[in-house]
PDB file of N, CA, C and O in Angstrom:
ATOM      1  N   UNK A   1       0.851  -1.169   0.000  1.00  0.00           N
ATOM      2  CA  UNK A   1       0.000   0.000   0.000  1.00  0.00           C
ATOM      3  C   UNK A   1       0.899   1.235   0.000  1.00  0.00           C
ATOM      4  O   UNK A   1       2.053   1.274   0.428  1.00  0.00           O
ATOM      5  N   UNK A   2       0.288   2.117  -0.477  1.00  0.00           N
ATOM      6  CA  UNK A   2       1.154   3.346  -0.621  1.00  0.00           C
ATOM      7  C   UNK A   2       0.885   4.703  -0.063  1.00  0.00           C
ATOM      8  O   UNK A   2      -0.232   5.217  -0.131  1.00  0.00           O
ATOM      9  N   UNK A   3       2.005   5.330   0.537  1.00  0.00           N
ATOM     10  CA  UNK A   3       1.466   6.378   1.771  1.00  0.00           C
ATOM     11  C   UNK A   3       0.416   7.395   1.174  1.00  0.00           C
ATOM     12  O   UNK A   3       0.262   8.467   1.759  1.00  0.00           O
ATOM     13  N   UNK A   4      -0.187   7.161   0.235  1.00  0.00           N
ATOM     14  CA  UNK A   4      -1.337   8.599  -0.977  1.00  0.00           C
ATOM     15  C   UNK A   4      -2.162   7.805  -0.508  1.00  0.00           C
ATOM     16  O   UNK A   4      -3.043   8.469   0.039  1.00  0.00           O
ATOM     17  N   UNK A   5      -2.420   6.394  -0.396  1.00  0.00           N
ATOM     18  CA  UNK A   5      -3.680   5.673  -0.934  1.00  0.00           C
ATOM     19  C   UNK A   5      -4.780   5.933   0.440  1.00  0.00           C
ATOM     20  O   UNK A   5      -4.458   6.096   1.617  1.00  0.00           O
ATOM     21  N   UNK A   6      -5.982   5.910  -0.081  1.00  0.00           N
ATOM     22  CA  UNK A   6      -6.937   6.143   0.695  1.00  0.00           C
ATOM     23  C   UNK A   6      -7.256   5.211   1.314  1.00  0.00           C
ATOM     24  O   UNK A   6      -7.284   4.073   0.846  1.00  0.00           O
ATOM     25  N   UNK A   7      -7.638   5.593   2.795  1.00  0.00           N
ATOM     26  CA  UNK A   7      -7.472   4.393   4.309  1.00  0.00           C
ATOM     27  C   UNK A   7      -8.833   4.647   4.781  1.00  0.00           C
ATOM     28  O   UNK A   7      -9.368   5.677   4.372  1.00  0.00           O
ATOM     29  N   UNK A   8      -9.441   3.932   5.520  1.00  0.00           N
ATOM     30  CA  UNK A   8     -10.680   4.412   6.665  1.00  0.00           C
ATOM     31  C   UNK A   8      -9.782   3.773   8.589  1.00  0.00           C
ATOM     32  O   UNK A   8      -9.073   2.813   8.891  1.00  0.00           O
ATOM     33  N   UNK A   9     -10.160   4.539   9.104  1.00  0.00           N
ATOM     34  CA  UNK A   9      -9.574   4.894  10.301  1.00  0.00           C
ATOM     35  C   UNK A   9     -10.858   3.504  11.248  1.00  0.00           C
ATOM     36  O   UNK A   9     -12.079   3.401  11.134  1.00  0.00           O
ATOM     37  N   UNK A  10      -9.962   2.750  12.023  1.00  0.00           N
ATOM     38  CA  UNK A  10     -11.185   1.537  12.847  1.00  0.00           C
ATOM     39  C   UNK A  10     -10.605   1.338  13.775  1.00  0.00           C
ATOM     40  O   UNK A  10      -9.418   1.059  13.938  1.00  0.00           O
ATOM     41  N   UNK A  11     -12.116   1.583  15.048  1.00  0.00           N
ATOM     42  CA  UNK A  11     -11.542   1.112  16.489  1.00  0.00           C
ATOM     43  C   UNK A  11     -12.105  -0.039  16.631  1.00  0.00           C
ATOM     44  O   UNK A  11     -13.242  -0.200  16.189  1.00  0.00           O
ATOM     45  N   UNK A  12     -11.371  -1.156  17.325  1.00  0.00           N
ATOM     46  CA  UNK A  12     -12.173  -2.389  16.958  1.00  0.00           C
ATOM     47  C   UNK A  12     -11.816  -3.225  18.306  1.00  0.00           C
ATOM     48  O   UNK A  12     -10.642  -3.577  18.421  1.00  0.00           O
ATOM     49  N   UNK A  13     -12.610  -3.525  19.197  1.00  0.00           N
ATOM     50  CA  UNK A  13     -12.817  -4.436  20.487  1.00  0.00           C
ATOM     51  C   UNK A  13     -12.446  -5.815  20.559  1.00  0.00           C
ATOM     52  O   UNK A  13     -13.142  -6.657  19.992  1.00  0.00           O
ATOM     53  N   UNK A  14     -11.059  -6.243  21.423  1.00  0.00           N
ATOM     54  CA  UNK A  14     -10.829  -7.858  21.342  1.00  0.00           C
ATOM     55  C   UNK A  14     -10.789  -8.037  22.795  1.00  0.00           C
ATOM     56  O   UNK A  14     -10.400  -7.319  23.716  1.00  0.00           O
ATOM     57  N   UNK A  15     -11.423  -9.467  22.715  1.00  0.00           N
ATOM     58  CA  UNK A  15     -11.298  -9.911  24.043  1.00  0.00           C
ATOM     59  C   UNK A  15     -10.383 -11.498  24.076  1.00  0.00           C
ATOM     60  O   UNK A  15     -10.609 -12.459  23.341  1.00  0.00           O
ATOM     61  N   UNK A  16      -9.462 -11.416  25.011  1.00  0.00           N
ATOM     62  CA  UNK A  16      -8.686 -12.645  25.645  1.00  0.00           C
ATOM     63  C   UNK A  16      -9.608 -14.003  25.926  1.00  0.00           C
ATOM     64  O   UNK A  16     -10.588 -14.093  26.665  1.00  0.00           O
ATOM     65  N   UNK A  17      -8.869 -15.225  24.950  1.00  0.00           N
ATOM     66  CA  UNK A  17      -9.222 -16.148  25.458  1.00  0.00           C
ATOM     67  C   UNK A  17      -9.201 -16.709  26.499  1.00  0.00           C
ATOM     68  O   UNK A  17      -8.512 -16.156  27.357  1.00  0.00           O
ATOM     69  N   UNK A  18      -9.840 -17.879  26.858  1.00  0.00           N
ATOM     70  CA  UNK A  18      -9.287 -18.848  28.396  1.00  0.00           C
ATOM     71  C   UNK A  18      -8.004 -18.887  27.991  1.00  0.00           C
ATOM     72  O   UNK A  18      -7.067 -18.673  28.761  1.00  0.00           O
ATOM     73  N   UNK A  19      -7.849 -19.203  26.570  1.00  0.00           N
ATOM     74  CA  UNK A  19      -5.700 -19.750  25.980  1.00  0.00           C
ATOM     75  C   UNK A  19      -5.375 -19.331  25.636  1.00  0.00           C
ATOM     76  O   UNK A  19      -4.733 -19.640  24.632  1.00  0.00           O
ATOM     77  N   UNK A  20      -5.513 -17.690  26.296  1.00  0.00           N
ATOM     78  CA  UNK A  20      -4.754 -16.332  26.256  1.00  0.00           C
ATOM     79  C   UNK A  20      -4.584 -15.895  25.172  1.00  0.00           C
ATOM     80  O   UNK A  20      -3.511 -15.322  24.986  1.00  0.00           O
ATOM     81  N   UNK A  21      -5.935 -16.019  23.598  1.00  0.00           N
ATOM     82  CA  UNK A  21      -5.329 -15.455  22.457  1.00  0.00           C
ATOM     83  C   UNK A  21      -6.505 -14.546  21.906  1.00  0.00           C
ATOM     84  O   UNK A  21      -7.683 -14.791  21.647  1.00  0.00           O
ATOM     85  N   UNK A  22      -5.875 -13.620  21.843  1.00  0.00           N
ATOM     86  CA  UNK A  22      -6.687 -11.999  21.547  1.00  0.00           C
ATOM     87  C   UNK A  22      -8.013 -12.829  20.306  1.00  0.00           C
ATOM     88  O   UNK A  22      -7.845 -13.910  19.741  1.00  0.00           O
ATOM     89  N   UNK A  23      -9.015 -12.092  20.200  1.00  0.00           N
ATOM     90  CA  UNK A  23      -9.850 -12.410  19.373  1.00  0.00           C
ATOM     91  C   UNK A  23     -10.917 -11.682  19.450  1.00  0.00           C
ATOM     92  O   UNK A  23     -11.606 -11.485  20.451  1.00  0.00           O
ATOM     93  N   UNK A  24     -11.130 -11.085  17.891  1.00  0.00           N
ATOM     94  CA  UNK A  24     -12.394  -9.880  17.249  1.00  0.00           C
ATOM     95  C   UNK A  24     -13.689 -10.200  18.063  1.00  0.00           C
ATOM     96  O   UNK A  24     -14.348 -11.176  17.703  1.00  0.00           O
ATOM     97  N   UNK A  25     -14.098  -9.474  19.110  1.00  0.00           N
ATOM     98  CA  UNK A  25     -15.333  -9.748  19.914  1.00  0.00           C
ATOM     99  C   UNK A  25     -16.710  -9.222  18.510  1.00  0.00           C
ATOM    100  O   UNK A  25     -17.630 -10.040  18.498  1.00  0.00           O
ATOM    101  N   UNK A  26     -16.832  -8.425  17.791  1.00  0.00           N
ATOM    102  CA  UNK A  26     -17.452  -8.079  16.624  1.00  0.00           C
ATOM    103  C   UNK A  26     -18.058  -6.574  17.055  1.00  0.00           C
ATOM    104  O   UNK A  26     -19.210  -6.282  16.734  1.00  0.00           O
ATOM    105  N   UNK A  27     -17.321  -5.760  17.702  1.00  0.00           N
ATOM    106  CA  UNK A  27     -17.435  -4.643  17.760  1.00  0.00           C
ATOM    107  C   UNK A  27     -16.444  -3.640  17.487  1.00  0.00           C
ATOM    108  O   UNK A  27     -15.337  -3.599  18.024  1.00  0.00           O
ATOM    109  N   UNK A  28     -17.155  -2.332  16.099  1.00  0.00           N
ATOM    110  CA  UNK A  28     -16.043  -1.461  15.593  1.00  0.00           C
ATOM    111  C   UNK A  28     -16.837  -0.443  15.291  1.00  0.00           C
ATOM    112  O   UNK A  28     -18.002  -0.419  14.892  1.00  0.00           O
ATOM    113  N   UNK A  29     -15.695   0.807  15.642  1.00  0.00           N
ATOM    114  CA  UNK A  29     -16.150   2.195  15.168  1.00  0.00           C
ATOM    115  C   UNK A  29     -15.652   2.115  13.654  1.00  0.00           C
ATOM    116  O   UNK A  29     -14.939   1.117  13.547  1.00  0.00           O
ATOM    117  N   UNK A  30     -15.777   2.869  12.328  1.00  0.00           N
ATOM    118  CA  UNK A  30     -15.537   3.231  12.033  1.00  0.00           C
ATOM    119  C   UNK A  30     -15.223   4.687  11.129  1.00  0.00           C
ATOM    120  O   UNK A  30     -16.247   5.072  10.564  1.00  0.00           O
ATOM    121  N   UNK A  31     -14.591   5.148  10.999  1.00  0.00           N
ATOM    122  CA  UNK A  31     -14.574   6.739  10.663  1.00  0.00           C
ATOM    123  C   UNK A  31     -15.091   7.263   8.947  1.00  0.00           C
ATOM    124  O   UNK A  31     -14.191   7.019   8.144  1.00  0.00           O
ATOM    125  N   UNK A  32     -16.005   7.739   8.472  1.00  0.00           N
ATOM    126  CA  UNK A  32     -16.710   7.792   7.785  1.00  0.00           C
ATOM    127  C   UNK A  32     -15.607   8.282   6.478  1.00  0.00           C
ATOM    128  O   UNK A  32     -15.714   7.832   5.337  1.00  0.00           O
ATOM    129  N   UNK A  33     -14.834   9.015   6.786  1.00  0.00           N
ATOM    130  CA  UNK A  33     -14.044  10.222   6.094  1.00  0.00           C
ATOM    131  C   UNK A  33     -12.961   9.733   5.533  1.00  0.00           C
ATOM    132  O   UNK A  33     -12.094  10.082   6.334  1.00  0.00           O
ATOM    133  N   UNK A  34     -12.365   9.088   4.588  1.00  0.00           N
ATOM    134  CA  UNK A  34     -11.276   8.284   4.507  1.00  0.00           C
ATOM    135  C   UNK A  34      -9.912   9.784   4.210  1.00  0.00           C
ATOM    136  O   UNK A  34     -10.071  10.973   3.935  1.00  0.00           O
ATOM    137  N   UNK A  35      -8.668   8.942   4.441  1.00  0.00           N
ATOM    138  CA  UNK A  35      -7.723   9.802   4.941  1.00  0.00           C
ATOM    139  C   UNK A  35      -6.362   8.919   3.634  1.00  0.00           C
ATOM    140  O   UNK A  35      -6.320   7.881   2.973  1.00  0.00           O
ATOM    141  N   UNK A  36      -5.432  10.171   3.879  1.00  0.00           N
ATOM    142  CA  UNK A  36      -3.728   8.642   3.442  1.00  0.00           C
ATOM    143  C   UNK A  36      -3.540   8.065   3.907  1.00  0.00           C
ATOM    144  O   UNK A  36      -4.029   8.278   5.016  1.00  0.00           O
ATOM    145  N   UNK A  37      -2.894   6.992   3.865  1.00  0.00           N
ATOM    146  CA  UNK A  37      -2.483   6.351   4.666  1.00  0.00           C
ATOM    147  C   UNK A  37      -1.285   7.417   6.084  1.00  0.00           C
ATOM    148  O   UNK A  37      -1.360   7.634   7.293  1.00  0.00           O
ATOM    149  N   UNK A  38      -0.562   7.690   5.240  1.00  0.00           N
ATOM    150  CA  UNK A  38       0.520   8.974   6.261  1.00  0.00           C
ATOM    151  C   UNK A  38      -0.257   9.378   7.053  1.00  0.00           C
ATOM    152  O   UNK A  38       0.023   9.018   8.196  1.00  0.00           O
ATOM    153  N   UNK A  39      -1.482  10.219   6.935  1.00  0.00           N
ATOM    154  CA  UNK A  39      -2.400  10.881   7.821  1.00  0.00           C
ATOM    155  C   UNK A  39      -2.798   9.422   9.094  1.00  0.00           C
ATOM    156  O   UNK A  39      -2.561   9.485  10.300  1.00  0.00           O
ATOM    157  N   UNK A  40      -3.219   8.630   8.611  1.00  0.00           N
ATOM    158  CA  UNK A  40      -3.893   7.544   9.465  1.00  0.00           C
ATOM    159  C   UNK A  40      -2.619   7.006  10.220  1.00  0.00           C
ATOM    160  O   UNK A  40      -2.616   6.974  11.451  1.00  0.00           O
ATOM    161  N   UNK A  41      -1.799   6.685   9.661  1.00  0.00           N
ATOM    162  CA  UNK A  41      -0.899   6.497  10.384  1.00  0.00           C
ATOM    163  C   UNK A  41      -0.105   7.608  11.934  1.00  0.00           C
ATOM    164  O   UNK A  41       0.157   7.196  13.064  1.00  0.00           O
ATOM    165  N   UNK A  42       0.048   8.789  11.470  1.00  0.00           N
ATOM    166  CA  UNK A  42      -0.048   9.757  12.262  1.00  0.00           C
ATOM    167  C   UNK A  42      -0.796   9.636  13.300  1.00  0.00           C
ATOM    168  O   UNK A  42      -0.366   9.360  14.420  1.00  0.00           O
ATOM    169  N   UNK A  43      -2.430   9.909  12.900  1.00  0.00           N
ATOM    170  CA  UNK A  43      -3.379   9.762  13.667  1.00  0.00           C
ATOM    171  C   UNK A  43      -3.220   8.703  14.748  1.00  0.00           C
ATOM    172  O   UNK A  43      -3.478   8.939  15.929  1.00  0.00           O
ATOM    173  N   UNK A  44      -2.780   7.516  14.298  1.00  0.00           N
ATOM    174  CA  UNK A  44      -3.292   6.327  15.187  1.00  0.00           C
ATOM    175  C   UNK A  44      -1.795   6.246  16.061  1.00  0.00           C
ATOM    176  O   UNK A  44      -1.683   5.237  16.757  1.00  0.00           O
ATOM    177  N   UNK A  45      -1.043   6.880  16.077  1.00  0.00           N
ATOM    178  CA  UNK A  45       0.518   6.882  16.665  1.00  0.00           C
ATOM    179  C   UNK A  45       0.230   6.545  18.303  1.00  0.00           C
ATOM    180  O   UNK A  45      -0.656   7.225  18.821  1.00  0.00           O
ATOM    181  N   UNK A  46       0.802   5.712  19.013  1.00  0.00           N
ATOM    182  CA  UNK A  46       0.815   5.997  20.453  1.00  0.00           C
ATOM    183  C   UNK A  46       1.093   6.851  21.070  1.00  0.00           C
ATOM    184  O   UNK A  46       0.760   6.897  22.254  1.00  0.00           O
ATOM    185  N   UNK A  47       1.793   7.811  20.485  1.00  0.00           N
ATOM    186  CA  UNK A  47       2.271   9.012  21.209  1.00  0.00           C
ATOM    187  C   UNK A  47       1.289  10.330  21.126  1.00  0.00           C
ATOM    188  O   UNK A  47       1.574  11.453  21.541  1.00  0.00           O
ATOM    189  N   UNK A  48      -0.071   9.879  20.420  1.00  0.00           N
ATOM    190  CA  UNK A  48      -1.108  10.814  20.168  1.00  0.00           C
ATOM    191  C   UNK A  48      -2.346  10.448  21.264  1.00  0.00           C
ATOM    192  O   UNK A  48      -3.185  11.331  21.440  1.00  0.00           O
ATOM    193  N   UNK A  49      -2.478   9.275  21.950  1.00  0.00           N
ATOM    194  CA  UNK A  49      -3.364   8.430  22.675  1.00  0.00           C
ATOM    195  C   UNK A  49      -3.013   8.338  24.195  1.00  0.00           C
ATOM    196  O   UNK A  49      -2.230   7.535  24.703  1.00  0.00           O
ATOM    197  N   UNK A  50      -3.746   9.320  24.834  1.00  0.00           N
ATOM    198  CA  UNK A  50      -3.808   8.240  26.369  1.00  0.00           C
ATOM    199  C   UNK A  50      -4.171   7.151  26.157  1.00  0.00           C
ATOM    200  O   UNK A  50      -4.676   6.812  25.087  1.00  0.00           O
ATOM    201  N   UNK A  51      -3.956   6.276  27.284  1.00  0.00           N
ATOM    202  CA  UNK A  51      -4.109   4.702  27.267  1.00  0.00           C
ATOM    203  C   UNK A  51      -4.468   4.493  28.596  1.00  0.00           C
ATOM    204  O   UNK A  51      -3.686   4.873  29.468  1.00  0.00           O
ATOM    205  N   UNK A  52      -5.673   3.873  28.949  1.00  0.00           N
ATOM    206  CA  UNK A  52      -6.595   3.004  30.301  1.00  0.00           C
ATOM    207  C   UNK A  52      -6.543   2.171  30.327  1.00  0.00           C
ATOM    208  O   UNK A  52      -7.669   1.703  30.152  1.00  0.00           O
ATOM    209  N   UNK A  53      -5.466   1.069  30.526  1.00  0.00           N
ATOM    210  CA  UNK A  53      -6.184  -0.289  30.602  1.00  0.00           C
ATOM    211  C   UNK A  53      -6.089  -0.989  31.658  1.00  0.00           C
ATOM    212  O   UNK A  53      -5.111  -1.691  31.916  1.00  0.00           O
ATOM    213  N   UNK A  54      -7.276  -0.847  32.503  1.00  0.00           N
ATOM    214  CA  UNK A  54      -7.125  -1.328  33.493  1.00  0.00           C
ATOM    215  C   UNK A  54      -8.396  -3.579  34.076  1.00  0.00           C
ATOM    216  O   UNK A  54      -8.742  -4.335  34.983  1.00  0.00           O
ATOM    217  N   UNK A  55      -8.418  -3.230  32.060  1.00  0.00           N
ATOM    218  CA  UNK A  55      -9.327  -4.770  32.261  1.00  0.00           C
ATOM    219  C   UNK A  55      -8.151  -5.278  31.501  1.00  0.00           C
ATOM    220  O   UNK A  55      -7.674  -4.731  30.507  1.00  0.00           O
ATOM    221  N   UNK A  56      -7.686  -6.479  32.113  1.00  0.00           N
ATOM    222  CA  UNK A  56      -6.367  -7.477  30.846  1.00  0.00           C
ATOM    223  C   UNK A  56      -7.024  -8.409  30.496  1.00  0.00           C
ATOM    224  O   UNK A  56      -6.479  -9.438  30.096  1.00  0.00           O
ATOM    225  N   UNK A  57      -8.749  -8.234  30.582  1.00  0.00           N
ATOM    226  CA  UNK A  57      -8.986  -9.295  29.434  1.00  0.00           C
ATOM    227  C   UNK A  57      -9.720  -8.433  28.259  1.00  0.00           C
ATOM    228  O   UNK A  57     -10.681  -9.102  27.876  1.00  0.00           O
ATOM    229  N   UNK A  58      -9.640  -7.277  27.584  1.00  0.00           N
ATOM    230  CA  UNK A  58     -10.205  -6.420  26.762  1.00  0.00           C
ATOM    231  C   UNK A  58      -9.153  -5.808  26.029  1.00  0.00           C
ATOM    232  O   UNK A  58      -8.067  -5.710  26.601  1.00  0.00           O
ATOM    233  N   UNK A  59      -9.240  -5.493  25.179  1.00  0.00           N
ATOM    234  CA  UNK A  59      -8.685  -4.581  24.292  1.00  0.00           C
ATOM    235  C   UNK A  59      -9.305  -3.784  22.930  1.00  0.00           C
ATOM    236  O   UNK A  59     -10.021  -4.332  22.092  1.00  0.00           O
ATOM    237  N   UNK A  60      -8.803  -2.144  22.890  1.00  0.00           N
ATOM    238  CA  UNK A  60      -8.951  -1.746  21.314  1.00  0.00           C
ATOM    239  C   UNK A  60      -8.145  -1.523  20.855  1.00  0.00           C
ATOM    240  O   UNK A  60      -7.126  -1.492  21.545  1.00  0.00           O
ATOM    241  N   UNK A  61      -8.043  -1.247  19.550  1.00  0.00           N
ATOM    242  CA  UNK A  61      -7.089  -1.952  18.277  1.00  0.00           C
ATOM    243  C   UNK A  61      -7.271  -0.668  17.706  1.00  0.00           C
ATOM    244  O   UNK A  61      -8.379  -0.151  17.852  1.00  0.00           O
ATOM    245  N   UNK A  62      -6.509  -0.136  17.165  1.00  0.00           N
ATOM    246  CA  UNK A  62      -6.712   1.798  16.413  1.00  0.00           C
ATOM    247  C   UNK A  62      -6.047   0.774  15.186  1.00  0.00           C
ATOM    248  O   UNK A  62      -5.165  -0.076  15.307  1.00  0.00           O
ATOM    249  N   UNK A  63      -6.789   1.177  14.004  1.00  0.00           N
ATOM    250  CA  UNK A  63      -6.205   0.514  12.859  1.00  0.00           C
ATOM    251  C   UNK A  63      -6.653   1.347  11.418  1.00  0.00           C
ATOM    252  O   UNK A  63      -7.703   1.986  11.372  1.00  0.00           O
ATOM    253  N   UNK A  64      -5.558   1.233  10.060  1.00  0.00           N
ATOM    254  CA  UNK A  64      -5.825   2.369   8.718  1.00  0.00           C
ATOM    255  C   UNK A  64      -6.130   0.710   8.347  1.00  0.00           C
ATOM    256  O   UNK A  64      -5.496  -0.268   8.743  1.00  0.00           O
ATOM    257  N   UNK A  65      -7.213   0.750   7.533  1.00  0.00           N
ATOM    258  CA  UNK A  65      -7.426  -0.066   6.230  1.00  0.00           C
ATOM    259  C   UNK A  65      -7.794   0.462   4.839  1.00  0.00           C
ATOM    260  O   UNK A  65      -8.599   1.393   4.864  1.00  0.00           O
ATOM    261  N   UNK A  66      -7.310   0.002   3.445  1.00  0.00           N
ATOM    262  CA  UNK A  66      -7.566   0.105   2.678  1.00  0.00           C
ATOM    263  C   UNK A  66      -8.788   0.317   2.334  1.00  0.00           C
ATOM    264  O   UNK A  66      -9.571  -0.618   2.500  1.00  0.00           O
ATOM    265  N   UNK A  67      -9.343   1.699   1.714  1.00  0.00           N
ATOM    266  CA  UNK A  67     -10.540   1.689   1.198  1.00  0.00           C
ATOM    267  C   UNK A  67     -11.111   1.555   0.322  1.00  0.00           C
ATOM    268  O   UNK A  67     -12.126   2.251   0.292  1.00  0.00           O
ATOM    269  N   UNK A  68     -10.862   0.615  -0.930  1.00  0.00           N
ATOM    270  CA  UNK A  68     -10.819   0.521  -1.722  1.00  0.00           C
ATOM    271  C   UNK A  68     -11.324   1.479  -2.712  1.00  0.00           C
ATOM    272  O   UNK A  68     -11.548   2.576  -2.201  1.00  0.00           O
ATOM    273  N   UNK A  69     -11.604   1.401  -4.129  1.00  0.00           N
ATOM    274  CA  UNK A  69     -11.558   2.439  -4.988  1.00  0.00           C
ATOM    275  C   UNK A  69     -12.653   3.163  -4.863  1.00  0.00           C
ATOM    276  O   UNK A  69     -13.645   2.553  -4.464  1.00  0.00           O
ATOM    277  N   UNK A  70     -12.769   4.394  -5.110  1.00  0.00           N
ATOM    278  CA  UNK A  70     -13.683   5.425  -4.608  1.00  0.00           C
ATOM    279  C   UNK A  70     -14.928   5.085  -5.565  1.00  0.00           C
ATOM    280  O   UNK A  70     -14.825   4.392  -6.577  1.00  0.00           O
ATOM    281  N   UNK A  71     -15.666   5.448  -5.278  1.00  0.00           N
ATOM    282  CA  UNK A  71     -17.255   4.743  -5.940  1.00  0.00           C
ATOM    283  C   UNK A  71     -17.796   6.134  -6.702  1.00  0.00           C
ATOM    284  O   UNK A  71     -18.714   6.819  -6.251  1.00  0.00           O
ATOM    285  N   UNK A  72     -16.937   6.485  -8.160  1.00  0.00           N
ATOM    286  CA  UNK A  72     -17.609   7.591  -8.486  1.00  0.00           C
ATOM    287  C   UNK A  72     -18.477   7.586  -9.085  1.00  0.00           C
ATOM    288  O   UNK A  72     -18.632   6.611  -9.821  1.00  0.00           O
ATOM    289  N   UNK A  73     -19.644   8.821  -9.088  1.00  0.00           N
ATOM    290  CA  UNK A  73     -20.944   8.730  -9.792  1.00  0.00           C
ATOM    291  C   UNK A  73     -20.966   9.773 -11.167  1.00  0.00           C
ATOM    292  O   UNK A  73     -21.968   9.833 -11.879  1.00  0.00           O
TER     293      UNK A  73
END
């Protein structure tokens, strides 16, 4: 993928197995507005995010995915 290409921005909820392995509970934000990848990347940086985690069996996931080709009319 290439740092131009257009991304959508996703917060997405995992929860810990009994055999301790992360897994998609099926809950996600996602951001309507697609971005570059550079931008999304930026955005989702740890150094841009407080962080709470005070459950160790939960987690969210800040993630850029490909948006595929724009749907022109």
């Amino acid at each position: 993928m290439n740092i131009t290409d257009a991304v959508i921005f996703v917060i997405s909820l995992w929860g810990k197995t009994a055999a301790g392995e992360w897994t998609y509970i099926g809950n996600q934000y996602v951001h309507q507005k697609p971005m570059t990848l550079a931008e999304c990347t930026e955005f989702i940086a740890p150094r841009n995010w407080g962080r709470f985690t005070e459950n160790e069996y939960y987690k969210i996931e800040l993630a850029c995915y490909h948006a595929g080709p724009r749907n022109e009319t």
